[in-house]
C-alpha positions as CSV (number, residue, x, y, z in Angstrom):
1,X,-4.3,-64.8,12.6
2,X,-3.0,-61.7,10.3
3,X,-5.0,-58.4,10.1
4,X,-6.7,-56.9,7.3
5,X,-7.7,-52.9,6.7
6,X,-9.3,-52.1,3.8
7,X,-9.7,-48.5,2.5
8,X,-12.2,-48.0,-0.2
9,X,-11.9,-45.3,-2.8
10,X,-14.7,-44.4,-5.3
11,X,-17.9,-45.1,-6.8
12,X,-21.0,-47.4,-5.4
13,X,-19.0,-50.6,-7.6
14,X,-15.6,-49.8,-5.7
15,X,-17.4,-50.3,-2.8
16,X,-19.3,-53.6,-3.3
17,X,-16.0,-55.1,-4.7
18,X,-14.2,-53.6,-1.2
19,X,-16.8,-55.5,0.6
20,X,-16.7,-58.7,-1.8
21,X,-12.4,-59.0,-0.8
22,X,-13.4,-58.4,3.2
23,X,-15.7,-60.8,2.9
24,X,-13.4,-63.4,1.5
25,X,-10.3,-62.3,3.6
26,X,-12.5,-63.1,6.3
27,X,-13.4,-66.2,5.3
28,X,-9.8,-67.3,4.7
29,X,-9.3,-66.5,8.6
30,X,-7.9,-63.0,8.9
31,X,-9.2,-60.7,11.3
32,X,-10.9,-57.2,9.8
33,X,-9.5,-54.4,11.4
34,X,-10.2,-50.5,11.1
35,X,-7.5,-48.8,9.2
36,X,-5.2,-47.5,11.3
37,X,-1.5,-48.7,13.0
38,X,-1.4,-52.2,13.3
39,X,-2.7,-53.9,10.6
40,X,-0.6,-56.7,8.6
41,X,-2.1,-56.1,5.7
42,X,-3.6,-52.9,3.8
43,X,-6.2,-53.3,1.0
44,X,-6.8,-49.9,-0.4
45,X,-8.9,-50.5,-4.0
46,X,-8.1,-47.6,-5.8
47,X,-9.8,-45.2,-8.3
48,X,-8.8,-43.3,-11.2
49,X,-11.6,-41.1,-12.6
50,X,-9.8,-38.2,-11.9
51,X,-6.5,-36.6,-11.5
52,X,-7.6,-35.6,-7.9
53,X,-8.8,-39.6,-7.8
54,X,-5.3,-40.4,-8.2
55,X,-3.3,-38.1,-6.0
56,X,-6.0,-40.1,-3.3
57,X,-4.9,-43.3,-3.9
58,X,-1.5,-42.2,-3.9
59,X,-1.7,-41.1,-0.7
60,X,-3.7,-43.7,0.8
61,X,-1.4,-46.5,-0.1
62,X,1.9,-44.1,1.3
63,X,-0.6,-43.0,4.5
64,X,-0.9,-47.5,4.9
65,X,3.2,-47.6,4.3
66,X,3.4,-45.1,7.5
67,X,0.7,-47.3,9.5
68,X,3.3,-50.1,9.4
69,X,6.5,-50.3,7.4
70,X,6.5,-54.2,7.8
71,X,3.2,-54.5,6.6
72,X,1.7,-55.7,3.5
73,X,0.3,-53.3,1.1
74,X,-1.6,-53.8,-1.5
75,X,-3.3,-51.5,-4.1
76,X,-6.3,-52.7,-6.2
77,X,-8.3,-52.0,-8.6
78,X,-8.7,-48.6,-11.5
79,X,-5.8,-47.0,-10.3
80,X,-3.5,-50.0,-10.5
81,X,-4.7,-50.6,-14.2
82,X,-4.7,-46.8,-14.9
83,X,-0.7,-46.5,-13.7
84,X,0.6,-50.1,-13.2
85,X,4.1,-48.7,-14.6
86,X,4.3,-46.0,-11.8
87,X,3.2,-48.3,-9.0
88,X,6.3,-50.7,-9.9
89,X,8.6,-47.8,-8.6
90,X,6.5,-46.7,-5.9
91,X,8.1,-48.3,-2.6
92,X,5.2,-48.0,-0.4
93,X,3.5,-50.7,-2.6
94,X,3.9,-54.2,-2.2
95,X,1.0,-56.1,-4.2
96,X,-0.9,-55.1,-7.1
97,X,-4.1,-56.7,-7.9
98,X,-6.0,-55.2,-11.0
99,X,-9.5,-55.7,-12.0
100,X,-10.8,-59.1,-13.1
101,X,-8.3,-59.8,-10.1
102,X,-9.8,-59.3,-7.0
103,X,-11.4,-62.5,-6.4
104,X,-7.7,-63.7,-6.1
105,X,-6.9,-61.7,-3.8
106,X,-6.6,-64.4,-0.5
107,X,-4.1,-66.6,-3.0
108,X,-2.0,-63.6,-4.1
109,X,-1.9,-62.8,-0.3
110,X,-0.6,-66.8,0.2
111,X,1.5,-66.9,-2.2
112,X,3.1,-63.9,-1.3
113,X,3.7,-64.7,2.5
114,X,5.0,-67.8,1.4
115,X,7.8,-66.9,-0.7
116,X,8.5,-63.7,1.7
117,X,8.4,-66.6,4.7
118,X,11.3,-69.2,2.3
119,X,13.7,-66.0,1.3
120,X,13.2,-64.9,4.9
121,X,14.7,-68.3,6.4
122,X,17.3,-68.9,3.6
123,X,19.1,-64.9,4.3
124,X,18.2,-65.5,8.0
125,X,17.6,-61.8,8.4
126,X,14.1,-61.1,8.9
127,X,12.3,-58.8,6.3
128,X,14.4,-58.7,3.9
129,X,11.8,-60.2,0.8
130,X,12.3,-57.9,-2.7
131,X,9.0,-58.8,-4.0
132,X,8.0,-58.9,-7.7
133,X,4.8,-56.3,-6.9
134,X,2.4,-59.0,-8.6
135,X,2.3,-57.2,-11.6
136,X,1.0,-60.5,-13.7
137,X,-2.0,-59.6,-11.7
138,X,-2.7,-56.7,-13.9
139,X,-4.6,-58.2,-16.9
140,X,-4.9,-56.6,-20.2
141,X,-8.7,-55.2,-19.5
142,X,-10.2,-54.3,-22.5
143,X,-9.5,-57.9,-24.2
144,X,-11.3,-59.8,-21.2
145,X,-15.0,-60.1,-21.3
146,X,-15.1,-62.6,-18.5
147,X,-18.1,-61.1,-15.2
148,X,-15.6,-61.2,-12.4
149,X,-18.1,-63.4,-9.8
150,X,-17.3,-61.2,-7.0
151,X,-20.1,-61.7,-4.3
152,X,-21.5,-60.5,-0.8
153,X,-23.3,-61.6,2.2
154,X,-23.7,-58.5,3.7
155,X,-23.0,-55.1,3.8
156,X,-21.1,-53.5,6.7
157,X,-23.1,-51.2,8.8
158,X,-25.7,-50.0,6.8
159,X,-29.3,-50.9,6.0
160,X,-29.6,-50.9,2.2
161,X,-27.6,-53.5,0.1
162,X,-25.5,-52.2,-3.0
163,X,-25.3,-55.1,-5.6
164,X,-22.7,-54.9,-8.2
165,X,-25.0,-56.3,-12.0
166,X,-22.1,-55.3,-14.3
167,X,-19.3,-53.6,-15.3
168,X,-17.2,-52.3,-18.1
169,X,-18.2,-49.5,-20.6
170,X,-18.4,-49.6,-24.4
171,X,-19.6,-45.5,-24.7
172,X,-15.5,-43.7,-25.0
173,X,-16.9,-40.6,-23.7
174,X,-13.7,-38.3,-24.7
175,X,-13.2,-37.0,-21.3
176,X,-13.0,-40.4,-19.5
177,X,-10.4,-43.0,-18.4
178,X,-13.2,-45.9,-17.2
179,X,-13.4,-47.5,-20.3
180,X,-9.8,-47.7,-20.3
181,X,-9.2,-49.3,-16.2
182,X,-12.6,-51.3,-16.7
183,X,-12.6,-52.8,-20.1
184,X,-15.6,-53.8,-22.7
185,X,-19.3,-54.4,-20.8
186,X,-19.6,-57.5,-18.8
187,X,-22.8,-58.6,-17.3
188,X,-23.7,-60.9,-14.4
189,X,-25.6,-63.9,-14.8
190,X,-29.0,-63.0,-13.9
191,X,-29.7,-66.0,-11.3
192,X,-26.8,-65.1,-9.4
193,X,-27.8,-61.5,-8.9
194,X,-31.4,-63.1,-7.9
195,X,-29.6,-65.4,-5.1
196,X,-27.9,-62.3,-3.5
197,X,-30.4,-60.5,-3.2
198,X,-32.2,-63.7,-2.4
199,X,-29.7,-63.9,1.0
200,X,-29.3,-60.2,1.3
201,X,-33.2,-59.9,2.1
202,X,-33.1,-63.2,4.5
203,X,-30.3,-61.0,6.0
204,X,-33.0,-58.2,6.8
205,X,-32.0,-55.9,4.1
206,X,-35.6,-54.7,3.0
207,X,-33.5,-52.0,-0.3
208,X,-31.4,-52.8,-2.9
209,X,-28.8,-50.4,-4.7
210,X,-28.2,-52.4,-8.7
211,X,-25.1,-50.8,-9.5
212,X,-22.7,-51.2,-12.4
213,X,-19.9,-49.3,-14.1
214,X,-23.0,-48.8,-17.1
215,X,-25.7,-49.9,-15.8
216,X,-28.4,-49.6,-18.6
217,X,-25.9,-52.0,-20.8
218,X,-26.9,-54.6,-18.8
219,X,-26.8,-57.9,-21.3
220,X,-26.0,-56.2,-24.3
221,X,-23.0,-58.9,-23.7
222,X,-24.4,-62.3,-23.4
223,X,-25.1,-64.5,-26.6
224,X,-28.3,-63.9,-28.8
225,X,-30.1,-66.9,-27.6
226,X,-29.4,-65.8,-23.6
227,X,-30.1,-62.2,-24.3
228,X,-31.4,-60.0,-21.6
229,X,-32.2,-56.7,-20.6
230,X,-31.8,-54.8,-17.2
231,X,-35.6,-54.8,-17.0
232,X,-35.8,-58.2,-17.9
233,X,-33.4,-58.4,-14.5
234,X,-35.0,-56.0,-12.3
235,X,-38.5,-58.3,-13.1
236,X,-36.6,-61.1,-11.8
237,X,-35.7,-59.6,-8.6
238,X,-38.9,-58.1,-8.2
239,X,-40.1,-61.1,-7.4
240,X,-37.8,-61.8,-4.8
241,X,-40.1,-62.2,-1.2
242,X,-39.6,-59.7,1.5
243,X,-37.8,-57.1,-0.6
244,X,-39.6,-54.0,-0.4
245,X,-37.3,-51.4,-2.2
246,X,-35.6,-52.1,-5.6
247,X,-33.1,-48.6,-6.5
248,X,-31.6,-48.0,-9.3
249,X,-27.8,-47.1,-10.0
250,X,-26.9,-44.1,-12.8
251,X,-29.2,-45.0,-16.1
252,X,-28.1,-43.9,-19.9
253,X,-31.0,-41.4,-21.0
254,X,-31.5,-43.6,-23.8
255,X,-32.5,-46.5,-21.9
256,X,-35.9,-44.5,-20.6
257,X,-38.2,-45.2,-23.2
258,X,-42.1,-45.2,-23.0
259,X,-41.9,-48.9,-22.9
260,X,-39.2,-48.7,-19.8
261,X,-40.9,-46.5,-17.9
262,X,-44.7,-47.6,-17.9
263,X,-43.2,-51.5,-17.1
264,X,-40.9,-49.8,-14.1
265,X,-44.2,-47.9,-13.1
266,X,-46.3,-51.5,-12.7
267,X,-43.6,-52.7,-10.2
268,X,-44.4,-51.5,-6.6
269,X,-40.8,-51.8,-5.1
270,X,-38.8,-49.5,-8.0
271,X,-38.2,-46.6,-6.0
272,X,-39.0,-43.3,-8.1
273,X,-35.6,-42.2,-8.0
274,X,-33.8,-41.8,-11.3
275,X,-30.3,-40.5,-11.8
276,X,-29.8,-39.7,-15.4
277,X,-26.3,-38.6,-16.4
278,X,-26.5,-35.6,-18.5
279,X,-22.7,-33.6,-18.4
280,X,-23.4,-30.8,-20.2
281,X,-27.3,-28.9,-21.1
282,X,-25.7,-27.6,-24.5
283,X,-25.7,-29.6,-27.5
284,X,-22.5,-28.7,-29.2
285,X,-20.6,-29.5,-25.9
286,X,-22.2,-32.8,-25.6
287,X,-20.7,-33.6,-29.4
288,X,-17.6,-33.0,-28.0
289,X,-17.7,-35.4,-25.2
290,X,-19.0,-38.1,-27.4
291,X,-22.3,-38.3,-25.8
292,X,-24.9,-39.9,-27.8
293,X,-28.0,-37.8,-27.2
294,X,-29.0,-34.2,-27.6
295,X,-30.4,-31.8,-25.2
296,X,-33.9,-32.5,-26.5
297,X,-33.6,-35.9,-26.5
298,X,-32.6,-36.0,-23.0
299,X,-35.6,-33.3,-21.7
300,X,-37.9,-35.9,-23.3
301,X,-36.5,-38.5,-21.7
302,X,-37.3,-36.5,-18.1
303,X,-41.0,-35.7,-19.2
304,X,-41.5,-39.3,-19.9
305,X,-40.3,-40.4,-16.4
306,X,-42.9,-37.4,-15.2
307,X,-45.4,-39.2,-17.0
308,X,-45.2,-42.6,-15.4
309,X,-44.2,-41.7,-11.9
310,X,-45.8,-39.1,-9.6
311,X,-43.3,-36.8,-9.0
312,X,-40.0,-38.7,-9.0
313,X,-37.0,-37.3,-8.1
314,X,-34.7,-37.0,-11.6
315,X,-31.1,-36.4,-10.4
316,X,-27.7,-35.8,-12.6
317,X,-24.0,-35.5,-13.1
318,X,-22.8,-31.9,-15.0
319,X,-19.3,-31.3,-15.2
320,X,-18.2,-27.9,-16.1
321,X,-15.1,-26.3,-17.6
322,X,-15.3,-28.9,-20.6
323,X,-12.4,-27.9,-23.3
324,X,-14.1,-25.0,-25.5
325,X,-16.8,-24.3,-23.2
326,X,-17.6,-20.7,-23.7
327,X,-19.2,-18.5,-21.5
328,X,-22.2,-18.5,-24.0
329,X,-22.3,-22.3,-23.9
330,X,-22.2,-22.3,-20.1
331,X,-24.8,-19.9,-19.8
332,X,-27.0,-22.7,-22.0
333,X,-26.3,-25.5,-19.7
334,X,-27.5,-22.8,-16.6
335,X,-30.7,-22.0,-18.5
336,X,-31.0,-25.9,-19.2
337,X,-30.8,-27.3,-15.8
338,X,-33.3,-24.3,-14.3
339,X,-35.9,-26.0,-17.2
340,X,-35.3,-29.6,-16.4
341,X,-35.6,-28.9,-12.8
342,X,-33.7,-31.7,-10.9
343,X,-33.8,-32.7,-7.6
344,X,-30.2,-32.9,-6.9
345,X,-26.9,-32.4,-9.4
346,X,-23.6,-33.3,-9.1
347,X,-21.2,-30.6,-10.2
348,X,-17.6,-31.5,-11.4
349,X,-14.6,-29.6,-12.6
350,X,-13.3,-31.0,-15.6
351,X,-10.3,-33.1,-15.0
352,X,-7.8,-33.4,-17.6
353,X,-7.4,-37.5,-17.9
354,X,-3.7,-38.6,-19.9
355,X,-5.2,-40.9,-22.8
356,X,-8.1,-39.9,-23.2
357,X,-9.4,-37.4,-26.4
358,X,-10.1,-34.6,-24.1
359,X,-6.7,-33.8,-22.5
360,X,-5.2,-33.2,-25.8
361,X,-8.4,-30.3,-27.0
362,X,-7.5,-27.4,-27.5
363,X,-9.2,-23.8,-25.4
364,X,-8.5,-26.1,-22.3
365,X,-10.0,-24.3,-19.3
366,X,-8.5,-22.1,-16.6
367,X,-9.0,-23.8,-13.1
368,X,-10.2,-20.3,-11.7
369,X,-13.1,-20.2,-14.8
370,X,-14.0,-24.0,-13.7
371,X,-14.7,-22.5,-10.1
372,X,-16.6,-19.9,-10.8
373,X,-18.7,-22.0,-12.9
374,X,-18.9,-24.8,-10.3
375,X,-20.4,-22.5,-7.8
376,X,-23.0,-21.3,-9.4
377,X,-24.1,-24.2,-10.5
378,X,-24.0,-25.7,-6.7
379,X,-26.0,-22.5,-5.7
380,X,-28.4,-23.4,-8.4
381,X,-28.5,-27.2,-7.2
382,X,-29.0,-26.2,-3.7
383,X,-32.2,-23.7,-4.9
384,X,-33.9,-27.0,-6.9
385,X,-32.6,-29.2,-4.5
386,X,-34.8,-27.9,-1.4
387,X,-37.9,-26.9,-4.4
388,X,-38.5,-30.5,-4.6
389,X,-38.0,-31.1,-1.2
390,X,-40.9,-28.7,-0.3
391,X,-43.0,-30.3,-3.6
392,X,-43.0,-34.1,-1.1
393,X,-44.7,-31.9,1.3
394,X,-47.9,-32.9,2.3
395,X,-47.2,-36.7,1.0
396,X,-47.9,-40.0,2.2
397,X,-44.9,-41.6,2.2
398,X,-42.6,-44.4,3.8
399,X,-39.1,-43.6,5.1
400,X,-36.3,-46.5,5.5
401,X,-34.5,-45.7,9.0
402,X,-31.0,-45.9,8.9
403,X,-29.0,-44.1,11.9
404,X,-29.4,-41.8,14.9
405,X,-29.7,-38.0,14.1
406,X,-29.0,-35.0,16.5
407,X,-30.6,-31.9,15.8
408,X,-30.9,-28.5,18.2
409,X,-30.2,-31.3,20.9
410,X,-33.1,-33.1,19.8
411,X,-32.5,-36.9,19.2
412,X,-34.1,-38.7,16.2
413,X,-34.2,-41.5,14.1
414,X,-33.1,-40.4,10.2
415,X,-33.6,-42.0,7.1
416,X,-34.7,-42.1,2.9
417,X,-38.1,-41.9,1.4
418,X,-38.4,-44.1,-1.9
419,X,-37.2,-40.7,-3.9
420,X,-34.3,-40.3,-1.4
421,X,-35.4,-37.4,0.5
422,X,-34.2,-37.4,4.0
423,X,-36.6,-37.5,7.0
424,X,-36.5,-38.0,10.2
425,X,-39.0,-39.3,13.3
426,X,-38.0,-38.5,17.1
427,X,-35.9,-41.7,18.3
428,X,-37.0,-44.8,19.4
429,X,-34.6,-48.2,20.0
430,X,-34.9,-50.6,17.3
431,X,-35.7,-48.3,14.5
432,X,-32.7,-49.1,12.3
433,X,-33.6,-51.1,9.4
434,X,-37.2,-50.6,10.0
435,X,-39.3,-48.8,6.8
436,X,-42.2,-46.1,8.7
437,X,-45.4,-44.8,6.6
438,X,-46.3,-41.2,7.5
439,X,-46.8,-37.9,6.1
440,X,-43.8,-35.2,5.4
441,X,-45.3,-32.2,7.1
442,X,-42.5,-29.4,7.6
443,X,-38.3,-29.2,6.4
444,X,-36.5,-29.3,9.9
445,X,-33.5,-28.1,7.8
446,X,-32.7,-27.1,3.9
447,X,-32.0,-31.3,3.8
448,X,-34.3,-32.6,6.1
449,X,-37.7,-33.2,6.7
450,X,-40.5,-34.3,9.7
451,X,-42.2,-37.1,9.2
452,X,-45.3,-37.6,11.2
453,X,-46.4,-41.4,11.5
């Protein structure tokens, strides 16, 4: 029996599709085993959104070379279609396997063992196979608009399911490479989502994540007489028994409409818990990345959510250091963000991406500027962050327990509320998994707070 390690790099989908090629590596009879020394063969599924995204998967493929020099190692996924030219060269990489691939991966694996096993007995010298690196296993992304059917039983170790709807992006946002590594929006068929989460929830999984690579284009891709909407699919899985928690993945602003929110506020299990992308709060920045919304538009889009839902948490990506950012046009986005009031923000320094509009701007930013701007923004996050933690004070709420917590030597049981707020109960076996009702009544830490039940 050979050993596996996988190694997952990335966003939410990276790490479903990781799951989806353990699962069927395990099912074709190899043994999972942590990565470290020993392994046969290393899966590490790659990402590319950044430069620093890169440099990782670089050296996670040479870290697996180290591991074991005989071993098998295989990089997947954005980064393979991103640089499939560089990874030819790179000796510390046996296999590639891009996307649309993955669900190949056991028979790439076969085939390679075999003809390693037939050039191995004709030289008589052991290990001594040249491979061709797989590289017809990079397809030309942006002409396929096949779903890859990727698919999971479970998820590893944790008590909320992440299910993978869709993938692909049609927006060209100038600063980024997805569109580029994951081709043209591709949507999964809507009863095959339903039967996941169908065995997911007979599996004891009482949440699901619906992630994608754009979520809210969900069925913009399948013919007129078939076409559906991500509400028409969240509806669907609604209805699914024993689920008790639907989440949502990264939404377009566009997508929240009157119409959107009122129908998501009549379903019981959406969790209020929105992340809206937003990138920049100033309007002639936001023209530069190619996003299709304005600063007004998107504040509406927030009041309407506040409308509908009883204080949700609204969360967001801003990156600063954008090509031509000023300091005046920073300052807007600061002034922005304090008026939209989120719950939590993610704060990235640009990264200059090769091929896409942005790395070839002009007034490109110095690194130190992009730091400076960086931390006070994450100063800022952490000051809203814990506002609307103290705002769930008070509330009747139910917390999903998902691991052991330590805190002052104190031993407790730690988990999410329905807008992702942590909280924690004092410890009890047989908590995981289990969703508690109670009220919040005080922040144990800046991140943290009591639930009394």
């Amino acid at each position: 029996m050979k050993k596996a390690a996988l190694h997952n790099l990335g966003c939410k989908v990276n790490s479903y599709e990781t799951e989806a090629m353990q699962q069927l590596l395990e099912s074709a009879g190899y043994e999972i085993v942590p990565f470290a020394e020993g392994a046969d063969v290393y899966i590490i599924n790659t990402c590319s959104v950044t430069n620093i995204a890169d440099r990782k998967s670089r050296q996670m493929l040479h870290r697996a070379k180290k591991m074991n020099p005989e071993a098998v190692v295989v990089a997947a996924g954005c980064y393979v279609q991103a640089a499939g030219e560089e990874l030819k060269k790179d000796e510390a990489v046996d296999l590639v396997v891009g996307n649309n691939k993955k669900t190949e991966l056991v028979s790439i694996l076969d085939d390679y063992f075999a003809q390693r096993k037939k050039t191995e007995e004709e030289a008589s010298v052991k290990h001594t196979y040249a491979p061709d690196k797989g590289v017809e296993n990079i397809i030309d992304i942006n002409d396929t608009r096949e779903y890859e059917n990727l698919s999971i039983d479970r998820i590893s170790d944790h008590t909320r399911a992440f299910i993978k709807v869709q993938d692909g992006c049609n927006q060209f946002c100038s600063y980024c490479i997805i569109p580029y590594t994951r081709g043209r929006v591709r949507s999964r068929k809507p009863a095959e989502v339903v039967e996941e989460v169908k065995r997911l929830t007979t599996s004891g999984y009482q949440e699901i994540v619906l992630t994608g690579i754009h979520l809210s284009s969900y069925g913009k891709d399948f013919p007129e007489e078939e076409r559906l909407t991500l509400l028409d699919l969240i509806r669907s899985i609604h209805e699914v028994e024993g689920l008790k928690r639907i989440r949502l993945g990264s939404l377009e602003p566009r997508i929240v409409t009157e119409e959107f929110a009122s129908a998501l506020a009549e379903l019981d299990k959406i969790c209020p818990h929105f992340h809206l992308s937003l990138q920049s709060g100033c309007d002639d920045t936001l023209k530069r990345m190619n996003r299709h919304y304005t600063t007004e538009d998107y504040l509406n889009r927030c009041q309407i959510l506040r409308k509908a839902f009883k204080n949700p948490a609204i969360t967001t990506d801003v990156i600063v250091g954008f090509p031509g950012e000023t300091e005046e046009e920073f300052r807007m986005t600061r002034e922005y963000l304090k008026n939209v009031r989120f719950y939590e923000m993610h704060v990235f320094k640009y990264s200059k991406r090769n091929g896409t509009r942005a790395a070839v701007m002009p007034d490109q930013i110095p690194e130190s500027t992009k730091a400076e701007r960086s931390n006070e923004l994450l100063c800022l996050e952490r000051e809203m962050s814990l506002e609307y933690r103290k705002s769930c004070l008070g509330s009747r709420t139910e917390v999903l327990m998902e691991e052991e917590y330590w805190l002052n030597d104190v031993h407790y049981m730690i988990g999410h509320t329905r807008e992702y707020v942590k909280a924690v109960v004092p410890f009890e076996e047989g908590l995981k998994g289990v969703v508690i009702e109670g009220t919040l009544t005080e922040m144990m830490t800046d991140e943290v707070a009591f639930l009394k039940h």
